[in-house]
C-alpha positions, 0 to 999 in steps of 0.5 A: 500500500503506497503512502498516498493511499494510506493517507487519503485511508486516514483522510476518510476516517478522520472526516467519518469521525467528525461527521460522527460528533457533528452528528452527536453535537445536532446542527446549531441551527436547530437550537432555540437560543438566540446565540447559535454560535457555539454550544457553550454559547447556547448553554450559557444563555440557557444558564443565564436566563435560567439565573434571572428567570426567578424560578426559586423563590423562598419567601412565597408559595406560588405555580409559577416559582419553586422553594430552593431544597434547603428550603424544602429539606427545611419545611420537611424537618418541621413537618416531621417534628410536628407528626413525631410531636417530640417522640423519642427515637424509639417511636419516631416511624410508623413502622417502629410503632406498628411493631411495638404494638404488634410485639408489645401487646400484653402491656396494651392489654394490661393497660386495656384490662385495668382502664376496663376494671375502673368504675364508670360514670357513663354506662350502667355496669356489672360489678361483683359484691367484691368490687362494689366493696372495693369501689365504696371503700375507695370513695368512701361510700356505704352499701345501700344495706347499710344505709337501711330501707331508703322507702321507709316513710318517716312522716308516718313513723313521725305520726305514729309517735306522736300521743 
């Protein structure tokens, strides 16, 4: 192979590979900038209008803007605190707190078994002669035996001892 030959090979391939980054790099005279002089002129005007654009605006909810994220990761944080309400770390997700309600169920059950051996106000109950004595005790109440026969008619008794 002579050396022209094995130049104009070079030549070939040389051009094939441009017609490739070309190919990669699009036509300039398609972009939708102003400046089509230069990709790094495009992007440059893309980056500046993206900069005096206003996009990010921390200081106002709006559709036409957005909050920078230290903005958003800030609002995220107080979100959490507000959900958590000062929660330790044991109980800060859901997920923690769905299994210590699964797996810790007797200290729930416990807790349910005594709210439900309490003495209500707000409904009628059934309570053994041990548990009336224990709740009289408590508040210190006596038996209604104890008191005597509330229907006795005491005017009449009143008449009767009258001579």
């Amino acid at each position: 192979m002579s050396l022209t030959t094995r130049i104009e090979s070079l030549v070939l391939r040389v051009a094939q590979e441009f017609n490739d980054v070309r190919a990669k790099a699009g036509n300039l005279a398609h972009l939708t900038t102003t400046d089509k002089s230069s990709l790094v002129a495009a992007i440059n005007e893309l980056k500046a209008a993206v900069q005096a654009s206003g996009a990010i605006d921390d200081a106002q909810v709006a559709t036409t803007s957005t909050y920078s994220s230290s903005k958003i990761v800030t609002l995220l944080e107080v979100l959490k605190a507000e959900i958590l309400g000062g929660a330790d770390a044991a109980y800060d997700t859901l997920l923690e707190i769905q299994q210590l309600l699964q797996d810790g169920t007797s200290g729930l059950d416990a807790l349910l078994t005594a709210v439900n051996h309490r003495v209500r106000f707000d409904a009628a109950q059934t309570l053994t002669a041990t548990e009336q004595a224990q709740a009289r005790s408590n508040i210190g109440a006596v038996a209604a035996a104890e008191v005597g026969d509330t229907d006795t008619d005491f005017v009449a008794i009143f008449e009767g001892a009258l001579v």
